[in-house]
N, C-alpha and C positions, 0 to 999 in steps of 0.2 A: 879305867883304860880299856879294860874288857866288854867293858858294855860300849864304849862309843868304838870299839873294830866290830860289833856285832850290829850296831846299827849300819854303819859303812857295807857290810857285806848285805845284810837285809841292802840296801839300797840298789847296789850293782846288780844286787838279783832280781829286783825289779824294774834296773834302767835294762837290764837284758833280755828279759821277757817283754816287754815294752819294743824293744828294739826287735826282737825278733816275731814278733807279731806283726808289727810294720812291714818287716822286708816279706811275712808270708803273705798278705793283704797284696802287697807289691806284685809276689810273683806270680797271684792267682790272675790279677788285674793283665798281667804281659802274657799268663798261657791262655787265657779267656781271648786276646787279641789276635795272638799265634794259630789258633786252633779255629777261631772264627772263618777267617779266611778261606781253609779248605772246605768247611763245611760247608761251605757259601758256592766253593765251585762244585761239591758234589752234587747238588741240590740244582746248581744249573746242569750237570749232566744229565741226570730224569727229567729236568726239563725240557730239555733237547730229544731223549728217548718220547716222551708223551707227545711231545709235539710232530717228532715224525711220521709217529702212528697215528696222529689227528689230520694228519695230510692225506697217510697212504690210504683210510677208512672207504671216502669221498670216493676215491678213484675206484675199488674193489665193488662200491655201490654202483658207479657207471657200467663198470662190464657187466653186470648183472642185467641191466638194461641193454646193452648192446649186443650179447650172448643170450637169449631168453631161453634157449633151450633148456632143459631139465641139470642135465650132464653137467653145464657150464655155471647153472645156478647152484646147487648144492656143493660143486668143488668151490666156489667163491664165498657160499655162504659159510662153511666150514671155516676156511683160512678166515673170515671176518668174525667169528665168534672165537677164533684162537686169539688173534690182535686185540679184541676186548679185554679178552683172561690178565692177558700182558698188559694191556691197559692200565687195568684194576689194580696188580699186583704193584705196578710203578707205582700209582697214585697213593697205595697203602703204606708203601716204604719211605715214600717223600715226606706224607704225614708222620709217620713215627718220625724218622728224624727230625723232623720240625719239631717233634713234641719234645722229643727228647734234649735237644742242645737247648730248648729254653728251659728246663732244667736245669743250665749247668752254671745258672747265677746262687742258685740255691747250693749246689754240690758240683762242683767241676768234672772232680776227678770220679766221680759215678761217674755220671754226663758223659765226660768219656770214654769210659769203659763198655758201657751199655751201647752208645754210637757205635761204638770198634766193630762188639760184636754183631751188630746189625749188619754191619756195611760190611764184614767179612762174607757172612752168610748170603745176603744179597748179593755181593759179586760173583762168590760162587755158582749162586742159583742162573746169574742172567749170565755169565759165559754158558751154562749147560742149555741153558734156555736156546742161546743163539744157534751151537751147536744143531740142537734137535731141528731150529727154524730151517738150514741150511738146506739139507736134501727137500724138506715140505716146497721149497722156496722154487729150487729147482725144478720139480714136480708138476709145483704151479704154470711158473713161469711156461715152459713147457706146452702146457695142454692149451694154455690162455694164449700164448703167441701162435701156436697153430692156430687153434680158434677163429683170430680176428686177421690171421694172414688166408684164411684157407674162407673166407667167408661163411662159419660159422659150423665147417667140420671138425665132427667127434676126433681124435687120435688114437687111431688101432694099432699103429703099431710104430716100432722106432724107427726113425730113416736108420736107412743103411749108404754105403758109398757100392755102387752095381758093381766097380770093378774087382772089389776086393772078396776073397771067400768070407764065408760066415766068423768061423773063428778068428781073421783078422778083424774082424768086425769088431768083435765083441776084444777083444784084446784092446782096440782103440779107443771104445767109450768106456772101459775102463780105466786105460792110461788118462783119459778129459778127464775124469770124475776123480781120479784120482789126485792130479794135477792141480783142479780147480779148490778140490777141500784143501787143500794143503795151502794153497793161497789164501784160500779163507782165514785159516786159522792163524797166518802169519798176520793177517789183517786184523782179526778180530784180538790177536796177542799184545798190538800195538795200540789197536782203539782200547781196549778195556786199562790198559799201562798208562794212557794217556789221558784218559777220564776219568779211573777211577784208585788206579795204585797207589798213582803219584801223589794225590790226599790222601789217601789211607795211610800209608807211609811216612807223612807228617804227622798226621794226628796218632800214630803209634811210638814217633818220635818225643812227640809231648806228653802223652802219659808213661811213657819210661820217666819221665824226666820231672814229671810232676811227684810221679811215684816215691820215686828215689829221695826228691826234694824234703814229702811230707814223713818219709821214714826216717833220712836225720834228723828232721825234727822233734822225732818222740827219740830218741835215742841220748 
């Protein structure tokens, strides 16, 4: 009688290891489909970044031709070897992540952890990124719109409005400047949320989740 309840429990114990190796096959198979997804729209987001910058290049090329002056070509050539940097940097991070979620048939829950960390440090870097773009942008925009407005004069100095004193002056284009960043960064709060949080966000959803899953497993 002892030996056949000692077979019966051997049995259960490995209809339950059995059963619960299934449902973990299962739940890698549902977070590998979960987690696909965002990965898929982050990867279109750098696709979107590279491609703007493969637009704006062309154009930065033209002024160059249509501004031949010295002035006008080294400020353009500058911002054109910064947009490459950025270039580079997207294409390096698009790559890793490609490398790495094909990884995650082998090991998931790495896959996603190593991803996480990626994509943390990457958004971090391209909000400070844009940030730093902002004033250059302004700068540019600036000298190149005089430029091609003023038929192909240098900018010596800032407009001013004749009827105001000096110090209202400068009081006003610092309220624009102030103004303008601040709009910026409301914009830039809501594109970076909406391209890149809102995956990340998931896929940190999912490795809590997987996390937790494979710890009562050994438990």
């Amino acid at each position: 009688m002892d030996e056949l309840n000692e077979l019966k429990k051997m049995w259960d114990s490995s209809f339950e290891e059995q059963n619960s190796g299934m449902d973990q096959k299962t739940l890698l198979k549902i977070m590998q489909s979960k987690s696909s997804g965002p990965v898929d729209k982050l990867k279109k987001s750098l696709y979107l970044e590279i491609g703007t910058i493969l637009l704006v290049l062309p154009f930065l090329v033209y002024i160059m031709f249509v501004l031949p002056q010295s002035y006008f070509v080294l400020n353009t050539l500058a911002l054109i070897i910064l947009f490459v940097i950025v270039l580079v940097y997207y294409f390096v991070n698009l790559r890793k992540i490609t490398r790495l979620w094909n990884q995650s048939q082998q090991n998931l829950r790495q896959s996603l952890e190593s991803t996480l960390l990626l994509l943390r440090f990457f958004r971090k870097t391209y909000y400070y990124i844009n940030i730093a773009l902002f004033p250059l942008g302004i700068y540019f925009g600036y000298i190149i719109g005089f430029g091609l407005g003023s038929g192909g004069k240098k900018v010596s100095s800032l407009l001013f409005f004749q009827t105001l004193p000096l110090y209202l002056n400068i009081l006003l284009y610092i309220a624009i400047a102030a103004a303008a960043f601040g709009l910026f960064l409301l914009f830039l709060h809501f594109y970076v949320k909406k391209l890149y949080d809102v995956h990340i966000k998931k896929l940190e959803i999912n490795y809590a989740e997987l996390t937790e899953n494979e710890n009562a497993q050994t438990t």
